[in-house]
N, C-alpha and C positions, 0 to 999 in steps of 0.2 A: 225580510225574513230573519229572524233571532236565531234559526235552531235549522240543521239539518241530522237526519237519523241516517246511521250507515248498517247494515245488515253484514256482519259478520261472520266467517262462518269458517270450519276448519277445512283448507282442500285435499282432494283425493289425491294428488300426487305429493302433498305435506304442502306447510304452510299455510297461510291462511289468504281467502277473499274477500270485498267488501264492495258492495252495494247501495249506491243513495234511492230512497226511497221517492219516488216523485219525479227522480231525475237522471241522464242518462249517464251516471258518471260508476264507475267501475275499476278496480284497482287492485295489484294482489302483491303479498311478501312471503319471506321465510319468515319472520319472526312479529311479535306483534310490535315490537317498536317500531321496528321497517315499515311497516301496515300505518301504523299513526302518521309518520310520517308521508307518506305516498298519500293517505286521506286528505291529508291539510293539503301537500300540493296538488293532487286533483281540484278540490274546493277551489283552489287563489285560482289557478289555471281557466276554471268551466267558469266563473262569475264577474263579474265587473265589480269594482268595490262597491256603488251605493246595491246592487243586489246581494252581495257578499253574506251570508249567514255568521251570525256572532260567535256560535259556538257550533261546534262538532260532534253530537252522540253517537257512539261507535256502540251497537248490540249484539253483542258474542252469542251465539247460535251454539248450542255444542248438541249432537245426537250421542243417544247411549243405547241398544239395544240388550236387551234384558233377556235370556233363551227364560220357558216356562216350563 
């Protein structure tokens, strides 16, 4: 596996959560550096190194609702 995508998103009590796609991994911070960091370590934690993904795509999610 090269690439794992994580689904980002802002949470309802602040901060932010994230998501892998495909897989059961899940992790959340106040801040998005914190968030990177918790990503990577979820990643090394859930994998063995020959399954290990190369890189990390994190996908920021942001809702805006628009009154009409």
């Amino acid at each position: 596996m090269q690439e794992i995508i994580f689904i980002v998103e802002e949470s309802a009590e602040g901060g932010y959560e994230a998501h892998a796609l495909g897989h059961a991994i899940f992790t959340e911070a106040d801040t998005l550096e914190e968030l990177k960091a918790q990503v990577r370590d979820a990643v090394l934690c859930h994998f063995e190194e020959p399954q290990r993904p190369r890189l990390i795509r994190l996908h920021l999610v942001k809702d805006e609702l628009i009154a009409v």
